[in-house]
C-alpha positions as CSV (number, residue, x, y, z in Angstrom):
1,X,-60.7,-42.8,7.8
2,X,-59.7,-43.3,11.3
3,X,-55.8,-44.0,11.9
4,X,-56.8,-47.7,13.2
5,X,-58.8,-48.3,10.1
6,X,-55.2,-48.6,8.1
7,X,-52.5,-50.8,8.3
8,X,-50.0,-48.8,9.6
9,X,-52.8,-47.9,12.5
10,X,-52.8,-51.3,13.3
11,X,-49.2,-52.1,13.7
12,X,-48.6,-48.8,15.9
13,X,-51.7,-50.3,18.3
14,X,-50.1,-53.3,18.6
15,X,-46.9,-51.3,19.7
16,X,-48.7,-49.5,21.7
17,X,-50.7,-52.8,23.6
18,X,-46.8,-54.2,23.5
19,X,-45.4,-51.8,25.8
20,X,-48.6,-51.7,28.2
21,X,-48.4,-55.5,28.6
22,X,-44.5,-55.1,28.9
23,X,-45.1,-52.6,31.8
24,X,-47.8,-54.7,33.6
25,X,-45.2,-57.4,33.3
26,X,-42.3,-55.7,35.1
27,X,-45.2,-53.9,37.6
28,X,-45.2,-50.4,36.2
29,X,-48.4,-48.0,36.7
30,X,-49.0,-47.9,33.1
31,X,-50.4,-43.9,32.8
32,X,-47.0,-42.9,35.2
33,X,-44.7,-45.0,32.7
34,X,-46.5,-43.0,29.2
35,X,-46.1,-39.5,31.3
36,X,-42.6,-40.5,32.2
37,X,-41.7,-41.6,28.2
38,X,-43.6,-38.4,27.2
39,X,-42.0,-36.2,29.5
40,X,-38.8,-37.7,28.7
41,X,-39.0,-37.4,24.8
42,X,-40.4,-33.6,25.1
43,X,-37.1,-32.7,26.7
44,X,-35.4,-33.9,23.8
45,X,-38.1,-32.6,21.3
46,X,-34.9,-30.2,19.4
47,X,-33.1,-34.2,18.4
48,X,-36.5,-35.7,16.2
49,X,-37.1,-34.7,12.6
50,X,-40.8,-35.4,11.7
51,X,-42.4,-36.3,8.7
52,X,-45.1,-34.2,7.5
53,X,-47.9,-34.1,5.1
54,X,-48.8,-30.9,2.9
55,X,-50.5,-28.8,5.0
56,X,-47.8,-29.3,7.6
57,X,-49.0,-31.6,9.6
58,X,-47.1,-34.1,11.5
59,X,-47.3,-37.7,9.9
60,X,-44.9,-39.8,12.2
61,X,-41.2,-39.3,12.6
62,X,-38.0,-39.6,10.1
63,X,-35.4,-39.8,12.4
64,X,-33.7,-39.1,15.5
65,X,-30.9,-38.3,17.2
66,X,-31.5,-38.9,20.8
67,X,-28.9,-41.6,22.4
68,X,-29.2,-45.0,22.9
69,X,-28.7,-44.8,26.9
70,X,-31.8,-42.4,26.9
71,X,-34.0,-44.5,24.5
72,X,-32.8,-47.8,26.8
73,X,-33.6,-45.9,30.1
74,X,-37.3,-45.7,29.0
75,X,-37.5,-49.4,28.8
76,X,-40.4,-50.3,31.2
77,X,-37.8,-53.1,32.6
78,X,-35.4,-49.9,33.3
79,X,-38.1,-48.4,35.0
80,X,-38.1,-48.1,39.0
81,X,-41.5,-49.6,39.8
82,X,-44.1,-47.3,40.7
């Protein structure tokens, strides 16, 4: 079963379409936005505890640590346009 096929798949799609539409809005290249929140949340990679299924794999996230500033700063309307 495909990730999308559940519930849980479809509320993280809609997040996802959410934060696309959000950057479109404010006039943020979409793909430089993601590579900025992924480089951005790599850095602080050491301040996420994951949750994890049996076999170790990772199954979404429990918790984190990383600060509020940080988290706000990757708000597409905190963005510099690109």
């Amino acid at each position: 079963m495909m990730a999308s096929d559940t519930c849980q798949g479809a509320e993280n799609l809609a997040l996802f379409y959410s934060l696309y539409k959000t950057a479109q809005m404010h006039g943020i290249e979409f793909e430089s936005y993601m590579q900025r929140c992924i480089t951005v949340m790599s850095d602080h990679l050491n301040e996420i505890e994951f949750a994890k299924d049996s076999k170790g794999t990772i199954t979404g996230y429990k918790s984190h640590s990383i600060s509020e500033e940080i988290l706000e700063n990757l708000m597409p309307w905190n963005m510099v346009k690109a």
